[in-house]
Every structure is written in structure tokens, then in C-alpha cells.
C-alpha positions as CSV (number, residue, x, y, z in Angstrom):
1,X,0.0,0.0,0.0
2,X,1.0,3.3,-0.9
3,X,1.7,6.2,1.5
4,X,-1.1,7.9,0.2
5,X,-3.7,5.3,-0.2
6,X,-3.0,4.6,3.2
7,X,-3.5,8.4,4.0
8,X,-6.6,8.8,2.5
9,X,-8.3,5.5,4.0
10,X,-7.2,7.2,7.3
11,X,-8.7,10.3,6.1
12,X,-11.8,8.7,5.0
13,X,-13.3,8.5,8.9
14,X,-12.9,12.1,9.8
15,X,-14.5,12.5,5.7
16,X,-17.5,11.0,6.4
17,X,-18.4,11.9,9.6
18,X,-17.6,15.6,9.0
19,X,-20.1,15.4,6.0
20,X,-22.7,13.2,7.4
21,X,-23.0,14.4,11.1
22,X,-21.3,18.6,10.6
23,X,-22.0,19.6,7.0
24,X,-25.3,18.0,5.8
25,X,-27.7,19.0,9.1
26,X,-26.0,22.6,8.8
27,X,-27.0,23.1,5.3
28,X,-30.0,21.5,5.6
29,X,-30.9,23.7,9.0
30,X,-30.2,26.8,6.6
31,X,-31.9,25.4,4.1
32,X,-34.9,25.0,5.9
33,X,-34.5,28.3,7.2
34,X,-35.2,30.2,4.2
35,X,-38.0,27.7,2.9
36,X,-40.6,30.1,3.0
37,X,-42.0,32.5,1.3
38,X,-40.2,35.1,2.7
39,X,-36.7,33.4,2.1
40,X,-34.2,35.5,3.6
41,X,-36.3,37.8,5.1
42,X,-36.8,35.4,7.9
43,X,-33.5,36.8,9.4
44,X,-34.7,40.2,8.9
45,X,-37.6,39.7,10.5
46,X,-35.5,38.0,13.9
47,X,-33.5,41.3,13.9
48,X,-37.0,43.3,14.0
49,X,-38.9,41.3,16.3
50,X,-38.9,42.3,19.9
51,X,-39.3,39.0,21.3
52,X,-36.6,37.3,19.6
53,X,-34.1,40.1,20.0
54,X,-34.7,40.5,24.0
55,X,-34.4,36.4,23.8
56,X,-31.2,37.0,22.1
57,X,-29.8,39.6,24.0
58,X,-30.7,37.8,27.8
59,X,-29.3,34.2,26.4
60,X,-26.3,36.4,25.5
61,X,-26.3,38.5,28.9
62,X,-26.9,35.3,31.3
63,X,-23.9,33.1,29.1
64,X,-21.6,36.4,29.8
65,X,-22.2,36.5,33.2
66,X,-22.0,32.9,33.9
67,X,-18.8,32.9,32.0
68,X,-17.0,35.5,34.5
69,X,-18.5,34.0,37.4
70,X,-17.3,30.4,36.4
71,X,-13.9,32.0,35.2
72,X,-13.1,33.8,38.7
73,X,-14.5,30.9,41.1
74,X,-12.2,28.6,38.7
75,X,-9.4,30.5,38.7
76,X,-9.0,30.7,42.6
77,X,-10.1,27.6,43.5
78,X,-7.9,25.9,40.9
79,X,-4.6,28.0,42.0
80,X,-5.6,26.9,45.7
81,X,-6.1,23.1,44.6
82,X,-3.0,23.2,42.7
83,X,-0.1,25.3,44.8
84,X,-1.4,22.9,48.3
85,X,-1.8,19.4,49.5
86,X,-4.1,17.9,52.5
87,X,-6.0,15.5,53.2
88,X,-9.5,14.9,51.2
89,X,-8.3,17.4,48.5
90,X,-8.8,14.4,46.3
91,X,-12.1,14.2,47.4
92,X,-12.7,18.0,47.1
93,X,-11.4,18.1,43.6
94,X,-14.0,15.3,42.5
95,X,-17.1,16.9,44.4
96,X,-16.0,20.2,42.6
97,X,-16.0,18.2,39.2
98,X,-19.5,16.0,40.1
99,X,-21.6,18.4,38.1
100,X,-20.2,17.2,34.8
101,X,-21.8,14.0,35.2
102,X,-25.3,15.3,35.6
103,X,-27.7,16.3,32.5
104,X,-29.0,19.6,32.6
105,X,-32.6,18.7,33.6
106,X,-31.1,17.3,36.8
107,X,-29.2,20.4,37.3
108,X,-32.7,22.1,36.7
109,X,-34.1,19.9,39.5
110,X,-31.8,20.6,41.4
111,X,-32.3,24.4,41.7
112,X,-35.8,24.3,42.0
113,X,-35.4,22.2,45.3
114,X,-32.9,24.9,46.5
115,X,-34.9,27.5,45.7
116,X,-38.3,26.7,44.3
117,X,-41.6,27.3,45.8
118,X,-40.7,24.3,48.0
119,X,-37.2,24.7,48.1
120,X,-34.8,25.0,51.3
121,X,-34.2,28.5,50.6
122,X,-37.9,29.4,51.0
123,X,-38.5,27.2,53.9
124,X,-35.8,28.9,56.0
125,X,-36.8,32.2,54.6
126,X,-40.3,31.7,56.0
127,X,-38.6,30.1,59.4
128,X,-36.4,32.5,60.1
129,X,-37.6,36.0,58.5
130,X,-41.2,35.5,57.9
131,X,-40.2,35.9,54.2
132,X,-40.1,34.6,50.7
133,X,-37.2,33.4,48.8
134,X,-38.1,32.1,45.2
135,X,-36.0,32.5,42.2
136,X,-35.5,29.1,40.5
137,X,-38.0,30.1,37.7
138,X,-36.3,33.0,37.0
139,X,-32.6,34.5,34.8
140,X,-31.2,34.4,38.3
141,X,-31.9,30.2,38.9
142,X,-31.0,29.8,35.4
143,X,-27.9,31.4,36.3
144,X,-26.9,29.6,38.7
145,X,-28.1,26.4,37.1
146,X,-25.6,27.2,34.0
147,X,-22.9,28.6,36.3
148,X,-23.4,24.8,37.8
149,X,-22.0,23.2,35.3
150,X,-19.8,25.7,33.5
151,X,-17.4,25.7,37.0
152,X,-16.6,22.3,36.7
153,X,-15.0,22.8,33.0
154,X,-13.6,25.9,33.8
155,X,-11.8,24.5,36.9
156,X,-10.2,21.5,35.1
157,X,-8.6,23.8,32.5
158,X,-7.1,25.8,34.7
159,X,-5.9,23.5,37.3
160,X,-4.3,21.7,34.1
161,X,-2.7,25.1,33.0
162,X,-1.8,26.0,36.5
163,X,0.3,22.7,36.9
164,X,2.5,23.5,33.7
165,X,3.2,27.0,35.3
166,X,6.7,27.9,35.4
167,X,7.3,28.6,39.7
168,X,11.0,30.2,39.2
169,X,9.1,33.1,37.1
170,X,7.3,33.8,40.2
171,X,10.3,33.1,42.6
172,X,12.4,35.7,40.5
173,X,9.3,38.4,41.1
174,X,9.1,38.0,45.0
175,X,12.8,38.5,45.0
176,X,12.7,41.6,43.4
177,X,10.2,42.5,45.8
178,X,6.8,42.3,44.2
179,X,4.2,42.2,46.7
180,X,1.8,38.8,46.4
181,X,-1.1,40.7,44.6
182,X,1.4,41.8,41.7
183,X,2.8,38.5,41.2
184,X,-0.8,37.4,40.8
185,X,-1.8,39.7,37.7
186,X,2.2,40.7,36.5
187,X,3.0,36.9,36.4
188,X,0.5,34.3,37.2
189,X,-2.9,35.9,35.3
190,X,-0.4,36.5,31.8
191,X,0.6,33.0,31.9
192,X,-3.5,31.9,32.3
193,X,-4.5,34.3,29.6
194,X,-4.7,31.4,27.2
195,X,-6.0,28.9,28.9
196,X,-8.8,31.4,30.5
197,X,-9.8,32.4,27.7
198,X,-10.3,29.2,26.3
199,X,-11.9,28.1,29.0
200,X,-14.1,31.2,29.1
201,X,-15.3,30.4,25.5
202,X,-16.2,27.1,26.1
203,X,-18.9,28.3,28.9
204,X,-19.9,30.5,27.4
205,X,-20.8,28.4,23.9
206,X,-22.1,26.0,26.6
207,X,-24.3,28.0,28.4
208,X,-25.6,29.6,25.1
209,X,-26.9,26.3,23.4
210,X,-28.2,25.1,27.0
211,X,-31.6,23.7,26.9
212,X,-32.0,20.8,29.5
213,X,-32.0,23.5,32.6
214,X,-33.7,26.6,30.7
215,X,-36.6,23.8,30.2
216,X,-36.8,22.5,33.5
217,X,-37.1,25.8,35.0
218,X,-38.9,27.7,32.2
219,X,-41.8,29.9,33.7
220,X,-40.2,33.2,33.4
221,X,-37.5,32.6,31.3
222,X,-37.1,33.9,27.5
223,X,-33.7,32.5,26.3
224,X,-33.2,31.7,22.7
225,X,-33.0,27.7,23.2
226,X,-36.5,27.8,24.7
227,X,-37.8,30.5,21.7
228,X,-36.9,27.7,19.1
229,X,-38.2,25.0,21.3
230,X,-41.7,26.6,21.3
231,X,-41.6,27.7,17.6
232,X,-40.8,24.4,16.5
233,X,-42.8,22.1,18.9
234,X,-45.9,24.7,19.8
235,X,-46.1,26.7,16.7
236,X,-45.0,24.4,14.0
237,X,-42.9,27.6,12.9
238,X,-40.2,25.2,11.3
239,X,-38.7,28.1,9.8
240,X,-37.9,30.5,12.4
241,X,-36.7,27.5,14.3
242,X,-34.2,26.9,11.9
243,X,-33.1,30.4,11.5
244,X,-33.3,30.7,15.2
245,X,-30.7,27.7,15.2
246,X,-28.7,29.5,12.4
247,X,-28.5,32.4,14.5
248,X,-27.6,31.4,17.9
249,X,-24.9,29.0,16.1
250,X,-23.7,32.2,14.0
251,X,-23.2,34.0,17.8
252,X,-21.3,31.5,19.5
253,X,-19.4,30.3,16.5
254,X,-18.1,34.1,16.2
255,X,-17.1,34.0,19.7
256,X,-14.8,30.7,19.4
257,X,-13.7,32.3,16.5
258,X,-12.1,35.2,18.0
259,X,-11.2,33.1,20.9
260,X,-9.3,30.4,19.3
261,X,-7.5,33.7,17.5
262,X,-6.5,35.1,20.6
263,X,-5.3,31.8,22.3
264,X,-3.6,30.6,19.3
265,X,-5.6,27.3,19.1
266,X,-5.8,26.7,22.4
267,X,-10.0,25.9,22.6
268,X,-9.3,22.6,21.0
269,X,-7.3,21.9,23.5
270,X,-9.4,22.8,26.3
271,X,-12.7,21.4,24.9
């Protein structure tokens, strides 16, 4: 066999699967998406229409903010994990990482009995203040449902970046007398800039497309997953669904764009 037969039957997986399961449902969703009469005027009608835009703009907002609240919880909590050693730290670092293995209507669940109508936070609020504490059906329990799971995969990129720091960098900085805060953001934060970053993108394309937890606690939630859920299930609307789709994919595929451009290719690695 020659060197490049055998190249291109080892080419012929990643072929296939990149035009059966990546290419074809992406043309076909934007395919679908101009179907109608309207065609392309589908997408002008998203960027007109209140509802969609405010869905659009909160998905975005909620995704931003759970991003740098994942990013700073990660980032100090995976210095701390990494630069000591004690007992159960093993067991910390897999309780801290436990939320990967739940789907996001269990993470939904999970924030309704914390703070649903029902939920501990209510119960002591009534005990103890004569008061009521509900938000699991609103942006705030969706935020922290997403922020959830997005800590987990934020924490496990930087612990991993934080290993391959180089100490003697910091070492040389104390000597010269730099106080521990400027060690932090003149040497430690440059070296994570990649790696955050990268990290950062991945929440936030994951908390963008989330559906599982928006669902589970949808009463007073408008976020783009649960618009195109209900124009494709409830309306039949399988246009604006698709464009919908081909919209909040355009968004997030932007921002791993520009991210994998600042990190140097560094997102694959992370994801």
C-alpha cells in the first residue's frame, strides 16, 4: 500500500463523519430556514422582532455573566487546589467536578429544590424571616443552574494550566520584591490568559446552546434555546426555528472564533 492510499483511507473516517453528522444538518438547517415565502427575510424579521431580540440579548447577557462567574470561582479555586496538599483534596477536587456528570434537567431539578416554591431556601426564609425566597424560575436560577455546570470545566482547565506553570518566574518576582497581589496579575494571570480564555469560550458556547435546565425551570425565562423550542414544537414555525438555530450558532461560532484567534488554538485543546 501506498503512503497515500493509506492516507486517505485514514482520512476517509474524519470524511465521512464531517459530512454526514457537521455539514449536511447545517445546510440543511439553513436550508430550511429560508423555505418560506419570505426566504431571507426570515433573518430580517429576527432582527426586527422584539421577542426574539430580548431572547437573544438575555441568552447572550446570562452566558456572559455565567462565564466570569465560572472564570473567577475557577481561577481561585484551581490556583488553591494546585499550589497545596491535604487530606481529602482528592475528594474535594471530584465533588468540585460531580456536576459534569449530571444532564441539565437534573441540574434544573436541582435548583428548584434549593430554591423553588418548596425549596430549602424558601422554607428557611419563612422560618427564620417571615419571608419569601423564590427565584428558580427566573434568569437568576437559570444562572446559577448554567454557572453549575460551567465551573466544573472551567476548573479543570485551569488547574491543568496552572500545573504547567513555570514557579521560578514567580520566585524571580518576589525577590525583586513584588508584593503577592502583583505576582498574581504581572505573572501568574499572563501566563493563564490562554488557557482562561479558552476556558471562558467554552462556557460560554455551553451556556448559550443550554436547553436541558432553561426547560426544567422555564416559567419566566425567554432565552433563545426555549424561543426555538416553542416555535418548532408549539407553533409548527419550522422556519424561524431553523433560523433561530442558524442564528444562535452564527453567535457562538463568532465567539470561538475570535477566541481560538486570541489563544492561538488553544479551545481545542481545552474542549
Amino acid at each position: 500500500m501506498s503512503p497515500r492510499s493509506f492516507f486517505v483511507i485514514c482520512l476517509l473516517p474524519l470524511a465521512i463523519f464531517t459530512l454526514a453528522f457537521l455539514a449536511l444538518p447545517l445546510v440543511r438547517l439553513f436550508v430550511s430556514s429560508i423555505s418560506t415565502e419570505s426566504g431571507f427575510g426570515i433573518y430580517v424579521e429576527i432582527l426586527t422582532n422584539p421577542r426574539y431580540m430580548r431572547s437573544l440579548l438575555q441568552t447572550v447577557l446570562v452566558s456572559a455573566a455565567v462565564t466570569v462567574a465560572a472564570l473567577f470561582i475557577s481561577t481561585t479555586s484551581g490556583l488553591f487546589l494546585v499550589r497545596n496538599q491535604f487530606a481529602g483534596r482528592g475528594v474535594l477536587i471530584s465533588v468540585l467536578t460531580f456536576p459534569l456528570a449530571f444532564p441539565g434537567v437534573v441540574i434544573g431539578f436541582l435548583i428548584i429544590l434549593l430554591a423553588g416554591r418548596q425549596g430549602l431556601f424558601n422554607i428557611l426564609a419563612k422560618d427564620l424571616f417571615d419571608a419569601r425566597l423564590v427565584f428558580a424560575y427566573s434568569m437568576t436560577g437559570l444562572f446559577f443552574g448554567y454557572l453549575y455546570f460551567s465551573v466544573p470545566r472551567v476548573l479543570l482547565t485551569v488547574m491543568a494550566a496552572a500545573e504547567k506553570l513555570d514557579l521560578s518566574l514567580e520566585e524571580a518576582a518576589r525577590s525583586l520584591g513584588a508584593s503577592p497581589i502583583a505576582v498574581l496579575r504581572d505573572v501568574i494571570l499572563p501566563a493563564l490568559t490562554p488557557a482562561l480564555i479558552a476556558a471562558g469560550a467554552i462556557a460560554f458556547a455551553t451556556a448559550m446552546g443550554a436547553f436541558g435546565t432553561a426547560f426544567t425551570l422555564a416559567t419566566n425565562i425567554d432565552v433563545l434555546p426555549m424561543i426555538i423550542y416553542t416555535e418548532f414544537t408549539l407553533s409548527a414555525n419550522i422556519a424561524m426555528a431553523a433560523a433561530l438555530s442558524v442564528v444562535l450558532g452564527l453567535v457562538t461560532w463568532i465567539l470561538l472564533v475570535i477566541s481560538r484567534s486570541l489563544t492561538g488554538g488553544a479551545i481545542a485543546a481545552a474542549g
